[in-house]
N, C-alpha and C positions, 0 to 999 in steps of 0.2 A: 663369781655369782652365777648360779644357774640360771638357764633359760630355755624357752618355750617358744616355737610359734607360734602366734596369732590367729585369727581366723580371718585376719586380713593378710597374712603372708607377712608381716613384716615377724623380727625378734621383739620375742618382749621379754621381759625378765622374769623368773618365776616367782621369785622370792624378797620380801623387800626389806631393807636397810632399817636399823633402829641404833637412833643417836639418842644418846641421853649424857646431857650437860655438855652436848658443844661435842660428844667426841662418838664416833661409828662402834657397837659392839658389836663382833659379830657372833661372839656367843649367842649373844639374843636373835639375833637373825636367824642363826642356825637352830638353836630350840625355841623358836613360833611354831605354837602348835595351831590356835588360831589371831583372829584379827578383827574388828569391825572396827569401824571411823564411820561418823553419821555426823549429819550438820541439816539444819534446814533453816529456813529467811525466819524463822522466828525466838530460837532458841539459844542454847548452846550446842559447839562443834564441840563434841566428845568423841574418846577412841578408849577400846578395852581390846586388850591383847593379854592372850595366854599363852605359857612357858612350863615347857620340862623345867623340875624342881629339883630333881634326885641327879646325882652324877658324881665322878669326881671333884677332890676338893679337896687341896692340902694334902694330898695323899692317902685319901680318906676318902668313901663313898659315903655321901652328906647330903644335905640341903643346900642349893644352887646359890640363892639370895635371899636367905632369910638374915643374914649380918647386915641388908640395908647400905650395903657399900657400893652396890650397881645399881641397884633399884632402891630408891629411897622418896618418901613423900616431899612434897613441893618440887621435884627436880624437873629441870629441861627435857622435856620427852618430845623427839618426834621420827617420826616414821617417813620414810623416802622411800621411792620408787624412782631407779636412777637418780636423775638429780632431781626431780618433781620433788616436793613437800606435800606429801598427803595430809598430814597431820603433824601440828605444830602448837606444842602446851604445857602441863606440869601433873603430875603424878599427885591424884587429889587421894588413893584407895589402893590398898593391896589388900589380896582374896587368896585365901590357902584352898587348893581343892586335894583331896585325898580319894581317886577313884577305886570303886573296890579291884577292879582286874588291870590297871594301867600303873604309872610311877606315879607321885604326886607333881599335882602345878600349881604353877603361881600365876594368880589373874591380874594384870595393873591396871588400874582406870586411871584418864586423866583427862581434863575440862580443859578448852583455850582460856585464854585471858576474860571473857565470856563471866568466870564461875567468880572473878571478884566482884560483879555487879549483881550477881546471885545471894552472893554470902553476905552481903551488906544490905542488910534491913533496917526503916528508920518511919518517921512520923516526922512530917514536916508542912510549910506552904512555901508557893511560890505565889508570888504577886505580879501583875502586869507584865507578864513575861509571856512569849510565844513557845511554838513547839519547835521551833531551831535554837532559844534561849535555851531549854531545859538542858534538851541532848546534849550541848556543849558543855554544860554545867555541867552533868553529869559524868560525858565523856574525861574533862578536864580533871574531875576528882577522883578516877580511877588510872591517872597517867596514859590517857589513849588518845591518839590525836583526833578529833572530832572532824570528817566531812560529809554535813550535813546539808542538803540540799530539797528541804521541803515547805511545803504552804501549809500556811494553817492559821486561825483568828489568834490575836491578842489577848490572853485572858486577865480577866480579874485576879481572878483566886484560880489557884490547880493544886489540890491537894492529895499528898504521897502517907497514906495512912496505913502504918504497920505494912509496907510491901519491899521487898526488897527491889534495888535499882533497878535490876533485871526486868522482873514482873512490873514495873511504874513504867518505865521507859517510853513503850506502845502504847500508855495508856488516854493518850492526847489525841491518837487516832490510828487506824489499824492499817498499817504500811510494812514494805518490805524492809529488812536490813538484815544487811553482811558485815561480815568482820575480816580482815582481815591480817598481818604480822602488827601488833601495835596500836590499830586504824581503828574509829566505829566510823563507820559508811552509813548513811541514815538519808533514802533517798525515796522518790514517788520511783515507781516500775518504771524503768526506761522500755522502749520501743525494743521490739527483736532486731532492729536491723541495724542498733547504735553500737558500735565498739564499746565492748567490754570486760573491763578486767583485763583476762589473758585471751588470748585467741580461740574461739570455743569451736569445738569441730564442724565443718560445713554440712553434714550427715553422719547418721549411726551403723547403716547398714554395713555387711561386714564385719561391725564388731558386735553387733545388734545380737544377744542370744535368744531373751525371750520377751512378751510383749502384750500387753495386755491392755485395753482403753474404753472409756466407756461415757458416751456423753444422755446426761440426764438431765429434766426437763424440774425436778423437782423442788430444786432451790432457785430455779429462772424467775423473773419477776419483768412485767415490761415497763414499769417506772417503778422508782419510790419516793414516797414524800416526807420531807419531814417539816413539821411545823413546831410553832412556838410562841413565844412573848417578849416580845424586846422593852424592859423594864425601864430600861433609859427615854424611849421616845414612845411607851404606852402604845403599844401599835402590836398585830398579829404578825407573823413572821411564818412564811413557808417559803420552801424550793423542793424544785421536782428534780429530778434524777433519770436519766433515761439513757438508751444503748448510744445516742450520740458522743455518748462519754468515751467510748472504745474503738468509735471508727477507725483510729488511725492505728490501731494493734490485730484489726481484723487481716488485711493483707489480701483481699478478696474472699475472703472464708464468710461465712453469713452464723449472723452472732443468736444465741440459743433465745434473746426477745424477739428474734423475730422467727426460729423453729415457736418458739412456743404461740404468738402472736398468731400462724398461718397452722398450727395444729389445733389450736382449744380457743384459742382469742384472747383479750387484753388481760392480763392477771396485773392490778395495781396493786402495790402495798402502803401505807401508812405506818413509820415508825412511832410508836406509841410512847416508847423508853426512854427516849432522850428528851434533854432541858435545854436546848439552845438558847440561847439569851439575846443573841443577835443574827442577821443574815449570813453573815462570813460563816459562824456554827451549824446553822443551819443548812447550808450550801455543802458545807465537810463532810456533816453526819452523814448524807444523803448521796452523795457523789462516792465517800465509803464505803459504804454498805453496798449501792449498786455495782461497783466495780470488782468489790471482794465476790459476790457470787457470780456475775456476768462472768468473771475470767478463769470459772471451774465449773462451766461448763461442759470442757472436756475435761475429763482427768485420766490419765496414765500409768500404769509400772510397767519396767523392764527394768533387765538384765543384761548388760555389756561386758566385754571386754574391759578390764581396768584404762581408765584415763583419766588424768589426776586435772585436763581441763573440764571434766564434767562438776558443776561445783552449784551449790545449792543458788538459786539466785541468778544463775546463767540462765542462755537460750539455748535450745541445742534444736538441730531438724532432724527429723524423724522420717524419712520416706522409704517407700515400698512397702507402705500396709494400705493400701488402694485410697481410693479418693476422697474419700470422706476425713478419712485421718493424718494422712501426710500432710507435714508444715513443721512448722515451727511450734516448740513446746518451751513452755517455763519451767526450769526445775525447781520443785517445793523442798527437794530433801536427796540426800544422796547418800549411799551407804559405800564406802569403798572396802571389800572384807578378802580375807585370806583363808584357807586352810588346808589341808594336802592333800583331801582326796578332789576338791573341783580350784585350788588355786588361788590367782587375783581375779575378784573380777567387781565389778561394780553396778549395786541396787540404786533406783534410783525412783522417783515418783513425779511429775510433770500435770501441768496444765495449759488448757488454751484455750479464748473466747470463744471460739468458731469450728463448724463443722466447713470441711469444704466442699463446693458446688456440684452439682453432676447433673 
């Protein structure tokens, strides 16, 4: 297997592994012509990889895999870098390309385990069920072991109308989740400073190529409220929502309600669009909504060095782009991509409540 130095001195490999059904081709390794793998905390982890199509074949200068015998729909597709698992799933699409001046390719798509709660569309109710009932439910009727670790009210009724499982899922309230070999993980954002998953790098720098960040004022809010009508006890219903909610994710960094607070002054909102029914709802919608903009405040892209610990849902630290922006960043999404003329290397997009002090 070729290899390359780093830009941290160490080896890395330049070129990565493709297993399909349990066993290494290296035919395919060797004609990757390109590669992307892309995942973020809300979707599906998808990879599309293109291949020289034309070559020998039977003794015969042919078509590579157009017989469907190496490459075939629904197969075990994944891609390794050394022993890392970049991407691990099934071959949902094959794409014929025919360039005018090059050989032709072949392009494969293929979804993780993800695209069966996709492809499963339905109309239904749940009754007196919470948001850790549903997920298990759901998790359990697509063979994935459910560890679900979230709050949420009790509802009456929660209705799944014409969506597919994928799209209903979030629909109880707007939170992270990962997936991982078999697994739905359905959790609130842990803290940056809690053990996660796999060991996620202590800094970028080094492998850091390019970088870009930008924290903006125009979806900051310094409360939110959401109100209601609690039908059972005839009674009004609000909760307020404020940065107290993120202290413990700031880390000393100063959160964008209070840039915004100490630049223009109080900006309150009032959720209009929701129907809470009771406090516990009413406390969710509010504490959601404030938390989803509070913690994109900053947001990010760069460019690394491939590392198959960068993964959508981790924390990574960022330092050496001066004081305002070094710390600790959330990945929203992560692209690990290949190609020959710039290689492995990995896109990636991040977020953080807080600018830091100076």
């Amino acid at each position: 297997m070729a290899s390359n130095t780093g830009s941290n001195g160490t080896v890395q490999t330049a070129r990565p592994r493709i297993v399909v059904a349990g066993s290494d081709v290296p035919a395919l390794a060797d004609g990757l012509l390109s590669l992307v793998v892309a995942e973020d905390t809300q979707g599906l982890y998808r990879c599309e990889a293109g291949f020289g199509n034309w070559g020998t074949k039977a003794n015969a200068v042919d078509f590579l895999y157009y017989d469907r015998k190496t490459i075939d729909f629904g197969k075990p597709f994944q891609v390794k870098v050394d022993a890392d698992v970049i991407f691990d799933g099934r071959v949902m699409a094959l794409e014929g390309h025919f360039p005018r001046d090059s050989a032709p390719q072949l392009v494969l798509l293929a979804e993780d385990r993800f695209q069966d709660l996709r492809m499963t569309r339905r109309s239904r109710s749940f009754a007196d069920i919470t948001d850790t009932g549903v997920f298990n439910q759901i998790a359990s009727e697509h063979g994935l072991t459910p560890k679900v670790k979230v709050q949420g009210p009790k509802h009456r009724v929660l209705a799944q109308v014409n969506q597919s499982d994928l799209a209903f899922s979030p629909r109880a309230r707007p939170r992270d989740r990962r997936r991982s070999l078999g697994q739905w993980h359905d959790a609130p954002r842990p803290v940056a400073h809690r053990p996660r998953r796999r060991a996620v790098p202590d800094r970028i720098p080094g492998k850091l190529r390019e970088f870009s960040v930008l924290a903006d004022l125009a979806h900051q809010r310094t409360s939110v409220t959401v109100g209601g009508w609690d039908v059972a006890r005839k009674t009004a219903i609000a909760h307020k929502a404020d940065d107290s909610l993120i202290a413990g994710e700031l880390h000393g960094d100063v959160s964008g309600a209070s840039v915004l607070t100490k630049a223009v002054g109080a900006r309150k909102e009032a959720l209009a669009h929701t129907a809470p029914v009771n406090d516990q709802e009413a406390q969710a919608e509010a504490e959601s909504y404030f938390k989803m903009n509070a913690r994109r405040f900053v947001t990010a892209r760069g460019l690394a060095d491939l590392d198959s610990r960068l993964r959508a849902g981790n924390f990574v630290s960022i330092q050496g782009v001066g004081p305002l922006f070094s710390g600790k960043y959330y990945l929203t999404s992560v692209k690990h991509l290949f190609d020959g003329i710039f290689g492995l290397r990995t896109e990636f997009t991040a977020e953080r409540p807080g600018l830091g002090k100076v």
